[in-house]
N, C-alpha and C positions, 0 to 999 in steps of 0.2 A: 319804291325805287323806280325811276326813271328808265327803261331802256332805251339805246337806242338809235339814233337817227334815223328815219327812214331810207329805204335805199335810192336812190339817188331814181334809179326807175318807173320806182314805182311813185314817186312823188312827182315827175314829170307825166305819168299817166294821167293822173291827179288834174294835174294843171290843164292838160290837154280837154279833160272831157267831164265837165262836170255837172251839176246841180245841187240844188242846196234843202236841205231840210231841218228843223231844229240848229241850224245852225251849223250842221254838218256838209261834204263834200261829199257825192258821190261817183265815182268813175263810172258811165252805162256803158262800156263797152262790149260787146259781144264774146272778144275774147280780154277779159279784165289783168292782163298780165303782159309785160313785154322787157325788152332788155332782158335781165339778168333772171329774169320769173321765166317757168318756162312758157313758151307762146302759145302751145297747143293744146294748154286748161282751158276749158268753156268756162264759162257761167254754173251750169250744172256741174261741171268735177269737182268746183269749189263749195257750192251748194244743192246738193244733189236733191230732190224732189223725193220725197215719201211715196210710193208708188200703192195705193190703200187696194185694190182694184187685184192686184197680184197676194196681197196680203191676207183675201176672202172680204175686206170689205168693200164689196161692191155698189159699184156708182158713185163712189166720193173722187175717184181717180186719183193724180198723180198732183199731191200738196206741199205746200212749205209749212210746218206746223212752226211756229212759233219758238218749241220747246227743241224742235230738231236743228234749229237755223242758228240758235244760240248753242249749242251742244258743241254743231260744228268750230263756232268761234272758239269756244271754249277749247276743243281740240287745236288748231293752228297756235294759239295763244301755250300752249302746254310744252312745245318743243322751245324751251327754255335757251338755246344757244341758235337759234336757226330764223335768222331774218327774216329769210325769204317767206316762213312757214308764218312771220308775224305778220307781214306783208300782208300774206290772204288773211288771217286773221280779223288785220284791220279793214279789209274787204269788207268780209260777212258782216262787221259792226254797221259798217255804215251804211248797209246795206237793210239789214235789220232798223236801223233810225230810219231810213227812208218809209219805214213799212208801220212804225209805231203811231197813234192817230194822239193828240196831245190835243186833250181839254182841261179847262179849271186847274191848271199847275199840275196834272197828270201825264204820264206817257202810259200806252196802256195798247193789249195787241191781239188781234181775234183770230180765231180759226175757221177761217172761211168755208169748211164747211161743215154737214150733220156729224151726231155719234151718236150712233144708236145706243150703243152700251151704257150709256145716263139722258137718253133720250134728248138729247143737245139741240138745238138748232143751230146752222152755220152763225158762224159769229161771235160764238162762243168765247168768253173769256177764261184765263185761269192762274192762278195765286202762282202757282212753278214756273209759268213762261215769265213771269213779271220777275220772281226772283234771278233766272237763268240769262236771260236780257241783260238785266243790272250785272249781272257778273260780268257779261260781253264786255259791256260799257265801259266796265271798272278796268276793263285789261286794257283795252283799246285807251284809253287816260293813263294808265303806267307806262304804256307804249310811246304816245304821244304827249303827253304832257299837256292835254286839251282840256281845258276845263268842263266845254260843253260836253266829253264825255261824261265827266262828273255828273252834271246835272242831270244829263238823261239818266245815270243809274238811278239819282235820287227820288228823280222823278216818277222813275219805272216801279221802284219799293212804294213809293206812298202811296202808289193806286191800290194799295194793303189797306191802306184805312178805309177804302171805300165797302160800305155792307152790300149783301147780295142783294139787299131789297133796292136800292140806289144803282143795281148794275153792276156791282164790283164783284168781291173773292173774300169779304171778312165774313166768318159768323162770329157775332162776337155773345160768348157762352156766358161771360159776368163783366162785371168794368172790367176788370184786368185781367182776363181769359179770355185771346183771339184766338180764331181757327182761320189759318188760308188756303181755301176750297182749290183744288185742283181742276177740279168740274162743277163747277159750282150749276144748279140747277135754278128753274125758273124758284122765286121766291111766294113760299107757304109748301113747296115740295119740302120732302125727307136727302138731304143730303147729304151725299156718298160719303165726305169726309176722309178722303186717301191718308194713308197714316206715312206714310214714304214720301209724298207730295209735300205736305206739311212742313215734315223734318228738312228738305232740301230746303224750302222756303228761309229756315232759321239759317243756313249758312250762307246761304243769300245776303241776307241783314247782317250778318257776323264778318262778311267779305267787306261789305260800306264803313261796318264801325270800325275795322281795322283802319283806311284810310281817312275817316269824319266821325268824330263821335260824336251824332246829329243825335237831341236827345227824342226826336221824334222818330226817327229810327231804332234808337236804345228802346223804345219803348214798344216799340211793335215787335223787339227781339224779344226783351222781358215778357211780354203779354199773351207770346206765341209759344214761350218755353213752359210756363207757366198751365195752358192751354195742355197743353203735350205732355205734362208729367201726369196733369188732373185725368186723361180719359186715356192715356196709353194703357192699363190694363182690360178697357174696353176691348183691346184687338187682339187678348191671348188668350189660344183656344184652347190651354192647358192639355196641349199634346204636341208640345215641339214645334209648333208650326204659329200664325197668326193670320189675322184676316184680314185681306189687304184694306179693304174700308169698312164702316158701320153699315155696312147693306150685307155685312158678315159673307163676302167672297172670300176665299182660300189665297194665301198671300201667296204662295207655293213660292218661286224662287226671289221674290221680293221678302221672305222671310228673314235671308238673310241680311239683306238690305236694314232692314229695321233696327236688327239687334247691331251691325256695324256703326250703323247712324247714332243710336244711342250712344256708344264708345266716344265714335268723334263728338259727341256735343258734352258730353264729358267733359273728353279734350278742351272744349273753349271755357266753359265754367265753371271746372269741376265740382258741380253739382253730386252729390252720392248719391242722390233719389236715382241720379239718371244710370249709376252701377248697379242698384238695383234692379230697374228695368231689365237692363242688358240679360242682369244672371236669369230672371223672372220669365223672360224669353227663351230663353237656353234649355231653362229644367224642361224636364221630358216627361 
């Protein structure tokens, strides 16, 4: 469904100041809001900067992660009767398109800097920010009725089929068993395999097939759910809890995350394997 028009505002901001990427517009203004948006939102209120430096990780300073920058869209896009909230919404997208680097029919988007915690180097890619992006994209196209939103979501999912050894986020475990790496690591490492990372990624893919049911997308859902029923008992420590990836870390509050996520994917298949899960998870 369509919402919409834009507000009159913010579409003359538009007009006033732009450039172009993938095909998109984007307003650089200092303060990206006027008219009817209030005036005294920076840049930062609407995308506020990860501050890693305050966080204990030191020397990465103050970042736009990929996964945080779509989240935000995702939030503006969520206030379901409030233009103004879609307004910034459609900001952040376009804002986020300006930032995606597009090769080979790919859109795809790096973390510019280290992580120690998977021993990353900046630049890093990841399977969740490509699903979480495409979401952005997908709202910002129901908003506007843009096709090029369209495409960048499509484009942002198929950067799924690329393997880690090519630079991408698949492992892929049999033909039809994908894994989409969250932190994917240098290739011939042991990797992390987030099990939460993963799961988002599926309704990522489930958000496109609702508006295209592209069957190369069907297919990275199927190949991905598939993936996730065969090694989800990998992550249960059979004591209430699970482990947030195959490096067998403690899921602690992502635990519940898992066993919820198995519910909603449920919800879109109803698969029993994946009730099973849930209760499997549960037992104590």
């Amino acid at each position: 469904m369509i919402r919409p028009i834009l507000s009159l505002a913010f579409a003359m901001l538009i007009l006033n100041s732009m450039i172009f990427i993938h095909g998109i517009s984007l307003a650089e203004a200092e303060h990206p809001t006027s008219g009817d948006l209030d005036p005294n939102l920076t840049f930062n209120d609407l995308i506020p900067p990860i501050d890693y430096d305050s966080k204990g990780y030191e020397g990465i300073g103050k970042q736009y992660p990929p996964v945080s920058v779509a989240n935000e869209c995702l939030f503006y896009f969520s206030h379901l009767t409030n233009a103004t909230a879609w307004d910034y919404g459609l900001y952040v997208a376009q804002w986020l398109a300006l930032r995606g680097h597009e090769f080979a029919g790919f859109v795809y988007f790096t973390n510019d800097y280290p992580w120690a915690s998977y021993n990353l180097t900046a630049g890093w890619k990841s399977g969740l920010a490509q699903g979480l992006a495409a979401e952005c994209f997908l709202e910002a196209y129901s908003y506007t009725g843009n096709s090029t939103f369209l495409d960048l979501a499509k484009k942002s999912l198929m950067f799924l089929t690329v393997p880690i050894e090519q630079g991408g986020v698949r492992i892929e475990e049999r033909h039809d068993r994908w894994w989409y790496e969250e932190y994917p690591r240098t290739a011939g490492s042991k990797q992390p395999q987030v099990l939460n990372g993963h799961q988002f990624v599926l309704f990522s893919l489930n958000k496109y097939l609702e508006i295209d049911n592209d069957p190369t997308i069907r297919q990275l859902f199927d190949n991905g759910l598939s993936a996730l029923k065969f090694d989800a008992l990998m992550y249960d420590n059979g004591y209430n809890n699970s482990f947030y990836d195959r490096l067998r870390r403690p899921a602690e509050a992502y635990h519940n995350t898992h066993i919820i996520n198995f519910e909603r994917l449920y919800n879109i298949t109803g698969d029993a394997e994946l009730v099973e899960l849930k209760k499997i998870f549960m037992e104590e």
